[in-house]
C-alpha positions in Angstrom: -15.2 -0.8 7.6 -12.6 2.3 8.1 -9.3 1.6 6.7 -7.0 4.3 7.7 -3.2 4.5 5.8 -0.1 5.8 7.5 3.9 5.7 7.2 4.1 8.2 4.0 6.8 11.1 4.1 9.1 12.6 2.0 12.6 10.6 1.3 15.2 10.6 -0.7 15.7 8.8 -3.9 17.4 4.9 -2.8 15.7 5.7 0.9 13.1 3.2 2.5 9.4 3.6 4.3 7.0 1.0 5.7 3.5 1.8 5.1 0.5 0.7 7.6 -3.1 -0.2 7.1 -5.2 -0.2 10.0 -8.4 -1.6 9.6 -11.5 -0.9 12.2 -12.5 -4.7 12.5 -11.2 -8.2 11.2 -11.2 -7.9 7.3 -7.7 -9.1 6.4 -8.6 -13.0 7.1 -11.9 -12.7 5.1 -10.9 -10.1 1.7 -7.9 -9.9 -0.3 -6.4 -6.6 0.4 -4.0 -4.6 -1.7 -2.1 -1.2 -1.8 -3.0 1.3 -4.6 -1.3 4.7 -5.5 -2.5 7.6 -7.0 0.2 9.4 -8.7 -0.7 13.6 -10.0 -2.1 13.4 -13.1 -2.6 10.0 -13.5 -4.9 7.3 -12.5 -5.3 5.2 -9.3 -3.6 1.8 -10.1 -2.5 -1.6 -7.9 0.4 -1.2 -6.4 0.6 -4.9 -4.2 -1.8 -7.0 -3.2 -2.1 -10.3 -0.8 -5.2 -12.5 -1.4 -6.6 -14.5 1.9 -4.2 -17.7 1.6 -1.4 -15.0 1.9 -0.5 -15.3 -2.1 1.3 -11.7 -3.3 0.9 -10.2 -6.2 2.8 -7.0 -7.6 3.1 -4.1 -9.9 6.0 -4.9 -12.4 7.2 -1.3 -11.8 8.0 -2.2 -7.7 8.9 -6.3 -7.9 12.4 -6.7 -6.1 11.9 -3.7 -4.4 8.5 -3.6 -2.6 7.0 -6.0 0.2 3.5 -6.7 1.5 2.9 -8.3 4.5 -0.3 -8.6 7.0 -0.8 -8.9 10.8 -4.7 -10.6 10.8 -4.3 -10.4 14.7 -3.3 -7.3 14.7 -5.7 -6.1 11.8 -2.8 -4.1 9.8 -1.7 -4.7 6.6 2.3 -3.4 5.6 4.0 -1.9 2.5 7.9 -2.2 3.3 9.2 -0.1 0.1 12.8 -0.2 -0.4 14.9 1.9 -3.4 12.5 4.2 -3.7 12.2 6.5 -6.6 11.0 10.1 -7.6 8.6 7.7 -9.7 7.3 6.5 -6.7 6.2 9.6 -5.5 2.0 9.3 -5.4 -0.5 9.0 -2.7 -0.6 5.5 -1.2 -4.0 3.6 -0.3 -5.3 0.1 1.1 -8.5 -1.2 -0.1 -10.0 -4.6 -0.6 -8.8 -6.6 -3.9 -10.7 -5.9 -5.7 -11.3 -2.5 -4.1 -14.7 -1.7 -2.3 -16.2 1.9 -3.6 -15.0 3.1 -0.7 -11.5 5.1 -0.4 -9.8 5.9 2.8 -7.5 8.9 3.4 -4.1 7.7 1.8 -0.7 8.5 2.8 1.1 10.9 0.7 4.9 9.1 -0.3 7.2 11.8 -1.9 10.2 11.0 -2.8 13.2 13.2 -3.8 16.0 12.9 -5.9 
């Protein structure tokens, strides 16, 4: 299964961007599925997550300000991430929850401030 991230940018600091999963076949009704970032320097870590009854979970560090969401008809899974911060800045994947072995090509968010 392909899962291909998109929706990073730069922005500035308070400034908003919806992320997109797409996956290559139906996955989202069967798997938990989550959102990870990679910041430099530091290790890959769970960002959001939405198990298969549609329950969220979230990082402390983005409660309040971060949103996922999933489309099973449409196959896409969504990050809506409001007041962003430089903090934020990181590359941005989807994976299962818990993640397959398998990484896609993230998204790079880069945030200014």
């Amino acid at each position: 299964v392909q899962l291909q991230a998109s929706g990073g940018g730069l922005v500035q600091a308070g400034g908003s961007l919806r992320l997109s999963c797409a996956a290559l076949g139906s996955i989202f009704s069967s798997n938990g599925m989550a959102w990870y970032r990679q910041a430099p320097g530091k290790q890959r870590e769970l960002v959001a997550g939405i198990g298969r009854g549609g329950t969220t979970r979230y990082a402390d560090y983005v409660k309040g300000r971060f949103t996922i969401s999933g489309d099973n008809a449409k196959n896409t899974m969504y990050l809506q991430m409001n007041s962003l911060k430089p903090e934020d800045t990181a590359v941005y994947y989807c994976n299962a929850m818990p993640p397959w072995s398998a990484w896609g090509q993230g998204t790079l968010v880069t945030v200014s401030s």
